[in-house]
TORDOLUM-689760 format. One record per residue (C-alpha): x, y, z negated; residue in three letters. Coordinates in steps of 0.02 Angstrom, whole numbers, padded with zeros to 5 digits, always signed. Layout:
REM residues N
XYZALA ...
END
This chain:
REM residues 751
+00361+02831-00556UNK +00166+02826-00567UNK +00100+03014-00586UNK +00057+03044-00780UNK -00076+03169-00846UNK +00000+03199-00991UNK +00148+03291-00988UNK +00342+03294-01077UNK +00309+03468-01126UNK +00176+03625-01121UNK +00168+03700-00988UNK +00151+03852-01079UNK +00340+03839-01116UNK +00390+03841-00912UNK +00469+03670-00941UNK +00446+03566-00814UNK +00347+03407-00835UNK +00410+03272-00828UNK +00294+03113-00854UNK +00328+02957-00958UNK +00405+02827-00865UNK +00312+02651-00887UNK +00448+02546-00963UNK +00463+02386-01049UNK +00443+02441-01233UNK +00252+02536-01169UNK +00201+02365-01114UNK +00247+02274-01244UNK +00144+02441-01349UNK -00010+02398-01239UNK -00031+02223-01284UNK -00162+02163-01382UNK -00151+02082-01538UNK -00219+01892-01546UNK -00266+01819-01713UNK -00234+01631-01701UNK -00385+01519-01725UNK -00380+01336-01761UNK -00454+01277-01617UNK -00519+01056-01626UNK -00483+00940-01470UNK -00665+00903-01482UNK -00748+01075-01453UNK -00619+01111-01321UNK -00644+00942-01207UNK -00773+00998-01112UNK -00689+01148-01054UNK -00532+01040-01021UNK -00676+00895-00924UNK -00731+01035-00810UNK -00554+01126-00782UNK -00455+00962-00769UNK -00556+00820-00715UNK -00674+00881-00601UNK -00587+01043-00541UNK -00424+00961-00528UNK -00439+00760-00525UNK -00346+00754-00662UNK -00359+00656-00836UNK -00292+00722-01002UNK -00236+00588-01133UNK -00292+00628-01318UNK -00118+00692-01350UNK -00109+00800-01225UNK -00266+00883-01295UNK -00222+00914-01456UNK -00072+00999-01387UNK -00184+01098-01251UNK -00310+01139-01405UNK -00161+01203-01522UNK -00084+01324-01370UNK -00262+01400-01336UNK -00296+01442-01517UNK -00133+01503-01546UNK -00142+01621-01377UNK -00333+01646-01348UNK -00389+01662-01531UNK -00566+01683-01548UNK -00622+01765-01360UNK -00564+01594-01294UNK -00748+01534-01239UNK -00843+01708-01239UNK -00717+01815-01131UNK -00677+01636-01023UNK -00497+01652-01072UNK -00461+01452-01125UNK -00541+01407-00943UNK -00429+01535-00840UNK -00268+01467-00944UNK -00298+01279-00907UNK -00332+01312-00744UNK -00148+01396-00731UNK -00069+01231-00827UNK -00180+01113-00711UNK -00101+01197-00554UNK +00072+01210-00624UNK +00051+01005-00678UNK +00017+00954-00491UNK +00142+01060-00419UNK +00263+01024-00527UNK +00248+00813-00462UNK +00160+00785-00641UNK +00016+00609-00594UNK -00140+00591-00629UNK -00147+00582-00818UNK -00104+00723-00904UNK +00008+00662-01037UNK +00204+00713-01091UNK +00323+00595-01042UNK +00220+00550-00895UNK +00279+00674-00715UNK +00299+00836-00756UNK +00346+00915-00928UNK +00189+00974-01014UNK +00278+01066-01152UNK +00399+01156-01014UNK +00245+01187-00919UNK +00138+01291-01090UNK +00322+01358-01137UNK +00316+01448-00942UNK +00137+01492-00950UNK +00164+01575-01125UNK +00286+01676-01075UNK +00171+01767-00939UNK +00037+01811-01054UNK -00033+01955-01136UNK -00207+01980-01229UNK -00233+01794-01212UNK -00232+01802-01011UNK -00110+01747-00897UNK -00044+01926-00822UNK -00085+01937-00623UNK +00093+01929-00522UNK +00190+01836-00652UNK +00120+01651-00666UNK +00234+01521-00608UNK +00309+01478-00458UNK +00227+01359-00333UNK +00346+01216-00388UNK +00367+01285-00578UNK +00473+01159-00647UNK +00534+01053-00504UNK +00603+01212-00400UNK +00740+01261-00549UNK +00770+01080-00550UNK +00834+01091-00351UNK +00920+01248-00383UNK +01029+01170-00512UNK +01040+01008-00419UNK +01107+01135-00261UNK +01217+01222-00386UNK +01304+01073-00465UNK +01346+00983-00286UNK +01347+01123-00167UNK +01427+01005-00034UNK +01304+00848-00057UNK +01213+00767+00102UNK +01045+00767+00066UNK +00976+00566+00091UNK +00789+00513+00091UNK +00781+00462-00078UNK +00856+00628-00148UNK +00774+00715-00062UNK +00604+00659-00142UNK +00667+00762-00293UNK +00658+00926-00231UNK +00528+01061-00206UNK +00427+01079-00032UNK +00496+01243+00017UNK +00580+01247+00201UNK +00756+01271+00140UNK +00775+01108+00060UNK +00701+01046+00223UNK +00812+01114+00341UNK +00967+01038+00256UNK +00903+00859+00300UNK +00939+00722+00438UNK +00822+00757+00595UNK +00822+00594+00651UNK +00712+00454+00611UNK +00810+00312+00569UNK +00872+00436+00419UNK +00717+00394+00345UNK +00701+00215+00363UNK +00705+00111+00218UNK +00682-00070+00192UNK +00583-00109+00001UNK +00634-00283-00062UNK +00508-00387-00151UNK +00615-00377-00310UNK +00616-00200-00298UNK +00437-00162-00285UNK +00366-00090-00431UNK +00285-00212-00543UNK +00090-00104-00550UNK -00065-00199-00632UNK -00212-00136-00659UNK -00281-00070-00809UNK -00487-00110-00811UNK -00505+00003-00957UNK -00398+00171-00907UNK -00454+00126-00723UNK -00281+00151-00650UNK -00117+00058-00605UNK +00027+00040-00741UNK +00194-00007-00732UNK +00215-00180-00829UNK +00321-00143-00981UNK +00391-00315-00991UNK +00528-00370-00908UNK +00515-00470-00756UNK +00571-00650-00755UNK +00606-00801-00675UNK +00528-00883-00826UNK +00399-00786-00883UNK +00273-00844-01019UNK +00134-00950-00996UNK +00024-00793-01017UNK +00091-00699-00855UNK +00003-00852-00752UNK -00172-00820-00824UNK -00118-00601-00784UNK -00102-00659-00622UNK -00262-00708-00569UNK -00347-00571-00687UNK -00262-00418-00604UNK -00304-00490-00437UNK -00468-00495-00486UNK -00488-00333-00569UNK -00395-00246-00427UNK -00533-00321-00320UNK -00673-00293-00413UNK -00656-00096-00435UNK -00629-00090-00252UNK -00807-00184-00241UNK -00876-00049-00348UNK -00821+00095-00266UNK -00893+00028-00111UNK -01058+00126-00059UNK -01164-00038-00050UNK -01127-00039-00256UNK -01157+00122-00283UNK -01364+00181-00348UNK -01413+00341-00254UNK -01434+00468-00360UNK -01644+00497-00285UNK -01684+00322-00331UNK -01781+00289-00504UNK -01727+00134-00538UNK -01620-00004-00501UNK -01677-00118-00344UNK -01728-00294-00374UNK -01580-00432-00306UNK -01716-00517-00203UNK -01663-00634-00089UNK -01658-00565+00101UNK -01601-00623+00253UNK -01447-00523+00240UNK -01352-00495+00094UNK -01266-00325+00144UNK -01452-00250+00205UNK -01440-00070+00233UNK -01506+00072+00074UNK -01490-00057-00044UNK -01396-00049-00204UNK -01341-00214-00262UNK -01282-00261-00447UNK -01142-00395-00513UNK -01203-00511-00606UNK -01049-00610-00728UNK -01070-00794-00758UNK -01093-00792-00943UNK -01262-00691-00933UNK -01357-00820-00806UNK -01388-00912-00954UNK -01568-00927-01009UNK -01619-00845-00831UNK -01637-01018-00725UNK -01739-01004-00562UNK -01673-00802-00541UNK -01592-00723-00400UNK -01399-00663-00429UNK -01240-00578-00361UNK -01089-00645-00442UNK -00908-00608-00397UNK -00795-00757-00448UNK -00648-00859-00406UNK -00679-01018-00283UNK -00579-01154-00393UNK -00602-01353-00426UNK -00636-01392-00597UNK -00564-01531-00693UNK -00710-01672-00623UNK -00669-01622-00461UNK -00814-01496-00411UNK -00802-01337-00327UNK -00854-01213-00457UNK -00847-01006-00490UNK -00761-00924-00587UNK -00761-00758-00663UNK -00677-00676-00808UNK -00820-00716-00932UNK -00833-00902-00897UNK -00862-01045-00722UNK -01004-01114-00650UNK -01044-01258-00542UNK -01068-01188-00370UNK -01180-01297-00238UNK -01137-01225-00041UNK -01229-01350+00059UNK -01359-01225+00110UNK -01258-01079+00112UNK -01220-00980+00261UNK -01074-00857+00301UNK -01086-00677+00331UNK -01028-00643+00453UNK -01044-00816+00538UNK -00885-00919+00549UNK -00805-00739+00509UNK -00687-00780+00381UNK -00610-00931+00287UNK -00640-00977+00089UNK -00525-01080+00013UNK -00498-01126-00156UNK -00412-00969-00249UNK -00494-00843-00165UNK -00621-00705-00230UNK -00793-00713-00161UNK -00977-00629-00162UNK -01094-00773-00186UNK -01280-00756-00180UNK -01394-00878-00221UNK -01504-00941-00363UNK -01447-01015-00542UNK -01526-01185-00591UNK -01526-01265-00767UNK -01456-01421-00807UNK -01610-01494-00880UNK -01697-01426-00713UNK -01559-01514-00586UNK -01622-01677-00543UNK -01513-01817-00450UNK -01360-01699-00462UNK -01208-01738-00539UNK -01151-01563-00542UNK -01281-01538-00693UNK -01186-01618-00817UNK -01026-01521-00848UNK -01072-01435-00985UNK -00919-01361-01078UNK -00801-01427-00967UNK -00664-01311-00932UNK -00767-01190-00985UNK -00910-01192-00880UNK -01084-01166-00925UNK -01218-01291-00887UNK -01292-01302-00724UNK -01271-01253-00559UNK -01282-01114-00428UNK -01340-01132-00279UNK -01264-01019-00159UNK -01382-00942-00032UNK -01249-00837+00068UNK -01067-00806+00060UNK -00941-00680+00103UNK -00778-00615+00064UNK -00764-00408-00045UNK -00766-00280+00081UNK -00619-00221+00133UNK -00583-00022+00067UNK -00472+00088+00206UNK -00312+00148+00173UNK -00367+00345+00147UNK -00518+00284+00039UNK -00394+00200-00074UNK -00292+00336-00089UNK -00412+00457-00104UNK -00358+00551+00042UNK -00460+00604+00210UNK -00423+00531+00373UNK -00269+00552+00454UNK -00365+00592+00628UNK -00409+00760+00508UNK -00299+00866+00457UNK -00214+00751+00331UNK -00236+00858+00184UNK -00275+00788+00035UNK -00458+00771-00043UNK -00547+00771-00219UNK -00627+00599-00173UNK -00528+00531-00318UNK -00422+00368-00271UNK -00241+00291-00325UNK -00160+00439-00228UNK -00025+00495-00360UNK +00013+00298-00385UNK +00182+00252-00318UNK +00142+00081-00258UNK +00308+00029-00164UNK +00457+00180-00252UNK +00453+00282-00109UNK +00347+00431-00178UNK +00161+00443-00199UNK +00049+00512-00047UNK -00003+00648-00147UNK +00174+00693-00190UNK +00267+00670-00036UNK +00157+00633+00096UNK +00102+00820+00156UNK +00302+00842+00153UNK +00328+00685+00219UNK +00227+00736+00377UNK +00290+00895+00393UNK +00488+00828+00413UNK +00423+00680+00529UNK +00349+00831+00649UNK +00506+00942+00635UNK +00616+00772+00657UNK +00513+00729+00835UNK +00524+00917+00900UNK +00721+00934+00855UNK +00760+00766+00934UNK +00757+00792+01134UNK +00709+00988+01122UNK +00509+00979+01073UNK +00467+00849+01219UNK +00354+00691+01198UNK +00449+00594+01076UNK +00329+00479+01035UNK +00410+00339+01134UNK +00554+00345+01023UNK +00486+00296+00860UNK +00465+00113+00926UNK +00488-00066+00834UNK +00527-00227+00919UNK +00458-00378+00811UNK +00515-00549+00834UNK +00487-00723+00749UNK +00531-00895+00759UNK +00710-00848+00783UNK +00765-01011+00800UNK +00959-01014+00815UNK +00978-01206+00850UNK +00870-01223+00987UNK +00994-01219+01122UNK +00902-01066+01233UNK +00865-00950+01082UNK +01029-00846+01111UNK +01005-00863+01274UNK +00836-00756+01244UNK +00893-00651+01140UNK +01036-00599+01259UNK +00890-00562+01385UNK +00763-00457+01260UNK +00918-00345+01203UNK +00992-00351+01375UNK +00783-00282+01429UNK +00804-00125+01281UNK +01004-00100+01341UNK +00962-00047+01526UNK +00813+00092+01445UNK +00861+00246+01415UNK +00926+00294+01212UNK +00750+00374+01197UNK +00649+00222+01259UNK +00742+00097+01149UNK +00678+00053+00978UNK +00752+00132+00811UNK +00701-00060+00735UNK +00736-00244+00789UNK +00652-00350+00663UNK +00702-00519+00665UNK +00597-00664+00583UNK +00619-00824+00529UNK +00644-00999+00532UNK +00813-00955+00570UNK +00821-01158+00589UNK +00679-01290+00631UNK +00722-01405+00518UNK +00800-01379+00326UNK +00959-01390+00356UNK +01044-01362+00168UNK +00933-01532+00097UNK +01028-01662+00067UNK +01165-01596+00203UNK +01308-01554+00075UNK +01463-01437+00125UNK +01429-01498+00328UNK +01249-01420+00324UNK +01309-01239+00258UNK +01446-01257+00384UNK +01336-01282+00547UNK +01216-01165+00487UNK +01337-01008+00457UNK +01390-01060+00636UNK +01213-01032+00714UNK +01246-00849+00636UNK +01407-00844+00718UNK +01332-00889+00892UNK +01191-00741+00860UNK +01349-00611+00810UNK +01449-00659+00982UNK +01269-00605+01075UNK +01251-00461+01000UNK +01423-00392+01010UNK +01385-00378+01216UNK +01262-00227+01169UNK +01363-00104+01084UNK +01256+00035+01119UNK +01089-00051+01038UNK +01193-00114+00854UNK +01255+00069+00867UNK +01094+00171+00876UNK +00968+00038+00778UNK +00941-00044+00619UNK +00904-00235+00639UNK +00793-00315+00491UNK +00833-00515+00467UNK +00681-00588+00365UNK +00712-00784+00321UNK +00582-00930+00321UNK +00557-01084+00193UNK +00691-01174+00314UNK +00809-01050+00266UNK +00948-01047+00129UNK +00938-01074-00019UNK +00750-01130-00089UNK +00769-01261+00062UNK +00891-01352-00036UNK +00761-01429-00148UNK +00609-01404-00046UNK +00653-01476+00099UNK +00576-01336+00225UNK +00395-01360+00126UNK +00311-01196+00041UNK +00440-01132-00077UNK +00408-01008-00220UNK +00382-00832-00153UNK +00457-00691-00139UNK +00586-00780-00097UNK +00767-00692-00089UNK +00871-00627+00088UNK +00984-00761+00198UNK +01150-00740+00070UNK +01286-00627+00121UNK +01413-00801+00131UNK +01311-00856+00324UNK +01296-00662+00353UNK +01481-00610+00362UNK +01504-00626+00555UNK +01341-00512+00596UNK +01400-00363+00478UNK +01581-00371+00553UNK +01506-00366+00751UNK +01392-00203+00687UNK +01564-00136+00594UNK +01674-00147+00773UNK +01518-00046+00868UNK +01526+00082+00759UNK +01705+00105+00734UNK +01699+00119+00936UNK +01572+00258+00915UNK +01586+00433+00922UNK +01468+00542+00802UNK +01558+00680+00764UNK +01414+00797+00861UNK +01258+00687+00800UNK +01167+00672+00635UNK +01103+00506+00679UNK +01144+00378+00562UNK +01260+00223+00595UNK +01190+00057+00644UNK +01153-00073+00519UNK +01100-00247+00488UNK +00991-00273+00339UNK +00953-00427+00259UNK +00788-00432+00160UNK +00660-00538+00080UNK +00509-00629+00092UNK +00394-00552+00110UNK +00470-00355+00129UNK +00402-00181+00146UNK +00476-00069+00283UNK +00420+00119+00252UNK +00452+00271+00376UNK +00455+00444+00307UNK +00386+00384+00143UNK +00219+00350+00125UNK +00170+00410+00279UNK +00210+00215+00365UNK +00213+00077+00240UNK +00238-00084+00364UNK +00206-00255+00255UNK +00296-00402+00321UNK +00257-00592+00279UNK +00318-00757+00363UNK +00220-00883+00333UNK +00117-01025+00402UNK -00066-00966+00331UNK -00173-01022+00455UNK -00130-01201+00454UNK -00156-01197+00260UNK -00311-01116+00257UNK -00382-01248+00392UNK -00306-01382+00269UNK -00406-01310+00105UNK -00549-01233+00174UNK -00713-01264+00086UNK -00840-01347+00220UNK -00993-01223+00189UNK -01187-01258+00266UNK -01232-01363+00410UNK -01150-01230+00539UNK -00987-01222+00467UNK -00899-01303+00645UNK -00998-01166+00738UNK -00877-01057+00835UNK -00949-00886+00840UNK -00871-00714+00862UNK -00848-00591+00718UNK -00893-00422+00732UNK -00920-00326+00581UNK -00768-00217+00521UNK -00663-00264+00697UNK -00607-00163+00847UNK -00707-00230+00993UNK -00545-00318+01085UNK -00516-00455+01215UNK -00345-00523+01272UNK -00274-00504+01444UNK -00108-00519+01563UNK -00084-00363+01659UNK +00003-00378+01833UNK +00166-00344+01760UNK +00131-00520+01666UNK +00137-00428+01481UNK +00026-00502+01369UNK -00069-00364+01272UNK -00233-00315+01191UNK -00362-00193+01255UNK -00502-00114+01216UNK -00658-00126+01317UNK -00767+00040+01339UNK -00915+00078+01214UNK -01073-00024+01260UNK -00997-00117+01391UNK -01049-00283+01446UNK -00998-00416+01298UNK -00889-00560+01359UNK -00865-00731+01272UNK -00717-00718+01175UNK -00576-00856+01177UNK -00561-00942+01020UNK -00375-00914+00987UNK -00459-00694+00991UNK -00597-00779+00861UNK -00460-00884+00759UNK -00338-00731+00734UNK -00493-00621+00675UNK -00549-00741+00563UNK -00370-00744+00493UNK -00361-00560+00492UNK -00529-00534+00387UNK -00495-00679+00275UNK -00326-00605+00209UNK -00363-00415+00218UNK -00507-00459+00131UNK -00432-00542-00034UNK -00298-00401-00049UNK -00161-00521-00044UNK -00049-00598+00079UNK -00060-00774-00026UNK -00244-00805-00083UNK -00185-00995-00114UNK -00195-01074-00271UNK +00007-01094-00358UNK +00001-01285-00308UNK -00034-01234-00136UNK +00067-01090-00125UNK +00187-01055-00293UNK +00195-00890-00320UNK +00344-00816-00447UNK +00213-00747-00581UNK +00309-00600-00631UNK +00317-00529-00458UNK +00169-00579-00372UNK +00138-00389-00381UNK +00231-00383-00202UNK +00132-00486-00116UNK -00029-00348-00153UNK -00117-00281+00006UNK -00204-00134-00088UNK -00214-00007-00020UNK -00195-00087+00153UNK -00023-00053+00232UNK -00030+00038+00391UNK +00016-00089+00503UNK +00055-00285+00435UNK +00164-00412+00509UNK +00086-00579+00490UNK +00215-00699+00587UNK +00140-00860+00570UNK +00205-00977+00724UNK +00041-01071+00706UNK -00066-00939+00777UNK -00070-00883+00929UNK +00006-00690+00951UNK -00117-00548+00926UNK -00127-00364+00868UNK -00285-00305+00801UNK -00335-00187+00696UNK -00444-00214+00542UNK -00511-00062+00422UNK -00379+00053+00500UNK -00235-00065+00462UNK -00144-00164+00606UNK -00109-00326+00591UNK +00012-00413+00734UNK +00080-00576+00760UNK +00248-00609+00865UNK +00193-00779+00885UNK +00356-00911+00922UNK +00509-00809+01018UNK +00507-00950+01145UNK +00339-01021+01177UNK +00304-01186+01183UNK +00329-01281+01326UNK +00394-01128+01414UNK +00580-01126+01409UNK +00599-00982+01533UNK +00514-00826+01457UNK +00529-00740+01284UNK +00387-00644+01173UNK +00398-00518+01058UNK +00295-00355+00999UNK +00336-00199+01016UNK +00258-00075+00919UNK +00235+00089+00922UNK +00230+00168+00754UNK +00161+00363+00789UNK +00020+00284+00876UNK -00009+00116+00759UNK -00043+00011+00901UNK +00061-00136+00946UNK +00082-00247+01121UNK +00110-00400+01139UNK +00259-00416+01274UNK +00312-00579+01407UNK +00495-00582+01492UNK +00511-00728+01600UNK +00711-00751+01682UNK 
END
């Protein structure tokens, strides 16, 4: 008891004192009395701007204000801007909000429970303050949530995806797996969430309509516009777009003879405003296309314009490809019709929408390509990995695996504790590896015969060298064998499945301890029944379960011969996915895009012929790691990187070719920057195919290029290449890549 002055009884008397005792019913004597006000949204926003927004990095909707307005006048009354008492409160309710897993926009319904978050924060105050000692916990909502979750199923194993549901503390985390593989998880095209963006909100929604195979003719047009907003607020937040905040006034868009010089602030200009300013100097971000008479215009979201590129030059040089469908920065001048003399692009006025006239590109290049952490509005992993108040799409949960805001701090935490706990705190980066095949093609009479010899390679390692993932890419055939083939066709190509399931049941030990990932090809059942091994509609669904049956059953024997009894590592599986998939690894912490298809033939096929130095073969250097290719002693193919300000060597140009592939589709934010005749796309989930933010690593298998692994903007882009190589029936390549470090190798077995 706290020492009193005043006492029970006089002292006069010889009682003893005895002083009051500080219960609950003096407290509740103490408090002060608030008189309700009635407080408007409008005179409290810009204490809820400077609390929320830029305190916080948060955004309250207009109904969430009213409610926030209502709670402070009720509990503050009048001192609520004088004594600082409506700023101290929202700063409590902001904090609760983000620990709670609430997003980005403040709003009920949306995350967290705004009314169970007030209802908490209410009961902790007195005088119209939040008392010190009592606010809520650091999870608030989300940690009674666990707790009742815990109570309910006292017994339950903890997986991945329930465990994104509870709080952060260390308890919850010590009753997970401790392996890896626990954490692997394979996303399906169909299954990624279906985000676009919304250009006035400036942030990624969930599409309330329900996906379809036969969408309306609408969701074609949605297409192209949410590829083209996503890319032009990327543009914007890029630094060249950006006016300093020392500069007076808005630089001219002279021409120079760059088009990315250094401190200069350049400005979009949209297609329907060059009218009326012929012989001017513009910026315009638009859509290569061909327009109805055959020309190559551009095309923007206010209108199209004739576009002339036979003086144009590419920045970088020969850096990247442009094809019809794809976004582009164009620079150059915008002539009149009345002023364009001999040309026959002049007279198109008003059809398919373009304005009259042309533009006559000066220089071209693809957007800039934004990192991963800039996206997300996080700082660089080589930090400390914490998260910033940069702003970004961090609380966006792009593939249903958890936002990086959310889980990734956690995420990183279990992927430490799982590395330490596996072989007793040693090295374990070796462990968390990924073999990557493609052009698994099971009638050609020596692809088993490889295979037995890559898996026989991995069998003879020890369990710590092997990898926790054997992806496996198509053409599982070279030729479309379901077209026209009837019953005999479905036959001979389950038994090419069959063959694979004999090989693998000789290495028990590798279908026991690692999950293999089968990704199909256009060859591949069932779109090559009516497209005869030509570009089918993507995504495209997994190899079906009826040729499948044989591979499952030789993984179900090697585990039934297993004993794991003493181990928490999971079972080994076979997993049958789409094209193209998403592979993820402790959450958001490795997102790993896969894609198999044959993009660098079709963009040689399309590609626009730009200037009189478009055949010049010239090596790109902006935005790449400095690499060159070589064959080590050991005769493994892999990439290097030469020291800082070493001597420049000539680079081969299949090194030039597979960075010019790399920019190009990095660039566009897409793995299929084709127009739908080219490529069809399914409209409704073309969402899946979205490279923003950039993946981690990306799996490009595209048997036309040679193999490579680069990386570009902090994401790493590999190519397996073919599993045999042509005209070399006596080795077998494959990557192998190692996912703690984000570097892959390009790997040669000759036998």
């Amino acid at each position: 008891m706290d020492s009193d002055p005043v006492p029970s009884s006089s002292p006069a008397f010889a009682t003893p004192a005895h002083p009051l005792r500080k219960n609950k019913s003096n407290l509740l004597l103490t408090r002060t009395s608030i008189l309700p006000i009635l407080l408007p949204p409008s005179t409290l926003r810009p204490v809820a701007f400077r609390t929320f927004t830029r305190k916080h990095n948060l955004t309250i909707s207009s109904s969430a204000l009213q409610t926030l307005a209502t709670f402070v006048g009720k509990n503050c009354g009048s001192g609520w801007r004088e004594e600082g008492l409506a700023e101290r409160v929202l700063d409590e309710v902001a904090k609760s909000w983000k620990k709670a897993g609430g997003g980005v926009i403040v709003e009920e319904g949306k995350g967290a429970s705004l009314k169970t978050i007030l209802q908490t924060v209410e009961g902790n105050m007195s005088g119209g303050r939040v008392v010190a000692g009592k606010t809520p916990t650091t999870d608030g909502v989300s940690l009674s949530t666990s707790r009742n979750r815990e109570s309910m199923h006292p017994n339950l194993h903890l997986s991945p995806s329930v465990a994104s549901t509870l709080g952060d503390g260390e308890h919850g985390d010590s009753n997970l797996s401790s392996h890896p593989r626990s954490w692997i998880k394979v996303v399906d095209a169909f299954d990624i969430p279906r985000l676009t963006y919304n250009a006035d909100k400036k942030y990624f929604e969930v599409a309330k309509s329900k996906a379809s195979l036969f969408p309306q003719p609408s969701h074609k047009t949605a297409l192209f516009r949410d590829r083209y907003n996503v890319i032009h607020q990327r543009l914007l937040r890029n630094e060249s777009f950006q006016l300093s905040l020392g500069s007076s006034s808005v630089p001219s868009l002279s021409r120079s003879s760059s088009s990315f010089a250094p401190n200069k602030c350049y400005k979009l200009t949209p297609v329907a405003n060059l009218l009326g300013r012929s012989g001017t100097s513009h910026l315009i971000l638009g859509m290569l296309s061909v327009s109805p008479t055959g020309d190559l215009s551009l095309t923007d979201l206010t209108g199209s314009i004739a576009l002339e590129l036979s003086h144009a030059r590419m920045i970088p040089e020969n850096g990247a490809w442009f094809a019809p469908g794809m976004i582009v920065l164009v620079d150059g001048i915008y002539e009149e019709e009345e002023n364009v003399k001999g040309s026959t692009l002049g007279g198109n006025t008003g059809v398919g929408g373009a304005i009259g006239g042309i533009f006559v590109g000066v220089s071209i290049c693809g957007p800039p390509c934004e990192r991963r952490e800039m996206s997300l509005g996080t700082k660089s992993r080589q930090t400390t990995g914490e998260v910033s108040s940069s702003g970004g799409f961090g609380w966006v949960d792009f593939l249903g695996v958890g936002s990086e805001r959310a889980r990734g701090p956690r995420m990183r935490h279990i992927q430490a504790r799982c590395l330490q706990n596996l072989h007793g705190g040693a090295d374990d980066s070796r462990c968390m590896k990924i073999a990557i095949m493609s052009e698994v093609n099971l009638d050609h009479v020596k692809t088993v015969d490889a295979l037995k010899r890559l898996f026989g390679f991995y069998n003879d390692l020890a369990p710590r060298e092997r990898p926790i993932v054997f992806v496996l890419i198509g053409n599982f055939v070279q030729k479309a064998m379901i077209n026209g083939g009837g019953q005999a066709a479905g036959i001979e190509y389950k038994e090419y499945f069959d063959s694979l399931a004999m090989g693998l049941s000789e290495f028990p030990s590798l279908l026991q301890h690692s999950t293999f990932v089968f990704v199909p090809g256009d060859n591949d059942p069932w779109p090559s029944a009516f497209s005869a091994g030509a570009a089918s509609a993507i995504p495209r669904q997994a190899v079906p379960e009826l040729f499948t049956s044989r591979v499952k059953r030789a993984f179900a024997m090697a585990n039934a011969e297993s004993d794991r009894s003493q181990s928490s590592e999971p079972i080994g599986e076979a997993i049958w996915t789409t094209n193209p998939s998403r592979i993820t690894l402790f959450g958001p912490v490795h997102d790993i895009a896969i894609i198999r298809d044959d993009i660098s033939g079709r963009l040689r096929r399309s590609a626009v012929s730009i200037g009189q130095n478009a055949d010049r073969s010239t090596v790109m250097d902006e935005g790449m790691d400095n690499q060159k290719s070589s064959v080590s002693p050991e005769g493994y193919i892999e990439t290097q990187t030469p020291r800082i300000g070493a001597e420049s060597y000539p680079m081969p140009s299949a090194v030039n070719m597979s960075r010019k592939l790399v920019k190009t589709i990095l660039d566009q934010g897409t793995m299929s920057p084709f127009p739908l005749s080219l490529r069809p796309v399914l409209w409704d989930y073309a969402s899946s195919l979205q490279l923003y933010p950039l993946p981690s690593s990306f799996i490009l298998a595209d048997p036309e290029a040679a193999p490579f692994c680069m990386t570009y903007e902090g994401c790493h882009v590999m190519n397996p290449g073919k599993l045999i190589p042509e005209g070399d029936l006596s080795s077998v390549r494959w990557i192998e890549y190692d996912v703690s470090k984000n570097r892959g190798k390009v790997r040669e077995l000759r036998y």
